[in-house]
Each structure stands twice: as structure tokens, then as C-alpha cells.
N, C-alpha and C positions, 0 to 999 in steps of 0.2 A: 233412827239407829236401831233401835227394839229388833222391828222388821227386816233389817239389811241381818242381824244377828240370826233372826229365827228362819231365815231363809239358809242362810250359811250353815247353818247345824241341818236342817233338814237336807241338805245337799250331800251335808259328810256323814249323816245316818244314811242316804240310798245309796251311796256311793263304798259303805262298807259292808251294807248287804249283798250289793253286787260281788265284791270280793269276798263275802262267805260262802257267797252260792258256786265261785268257782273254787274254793278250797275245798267244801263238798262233791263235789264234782270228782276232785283228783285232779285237778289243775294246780301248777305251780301261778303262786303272786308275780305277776312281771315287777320287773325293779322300780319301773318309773310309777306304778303303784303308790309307793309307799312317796314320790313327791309329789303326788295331788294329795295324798293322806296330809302331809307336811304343811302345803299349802292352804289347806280348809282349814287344819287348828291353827295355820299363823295367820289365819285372818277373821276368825274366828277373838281367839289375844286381842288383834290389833285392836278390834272392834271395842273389847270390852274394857283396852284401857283407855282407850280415846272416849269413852262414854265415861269413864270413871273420870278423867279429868276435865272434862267438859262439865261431870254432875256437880265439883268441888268445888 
């Protein structure tokens, strides 16, 4: 579970570099943007409560 987590965070750290690099740029965030943002921290959660109640 560790690994499925630290795989998921590194996904949604290159994933919001990429979206720095086009705010830089002068590019607007396209909308569906922000639901892969949405979808890396809710699975990201999911992860960590299902590890919490599996740990208890």
C-alpha cells in the first residue's frame, strides 16, 4: 500500500509541474485539469484511509 501511495503522490507532483509549466508559459488550465487534480487526491485519501483501517 506504501508504494501504490508513493507512486500516486509522485504522479500528482509531475502532473502539477506540468500545469506550472503551462501557467508559466501564459497558457490558461483547461477545466478537465483540475479533475485529474481531483482524482490524484481522492485517491491519494482513499489510499490513506484504507491503510488506516486496515493498520487498526
Amino acid at each position: 500500500m506504501l508504494y501504490f501511495l508513493i507512486a500516486v503522490a509522485v504522479l500528482l507532483l509531475a502532473y502539477a509541474g506540468v500545469l506550472v509549466s503551462y501557467v508559466r508559459k501564459g497558457r490558461k488550465i483547461p477545466p478537465a485539469a483540475y479533475l485529474v487534480l481531483a482524482a490524484l487526491n481522492g485517491l491519494i485519501l482513499a489510499g490513506v484511509l484504507a491503510w488506516a483501517i486496515v493498520a487498526s
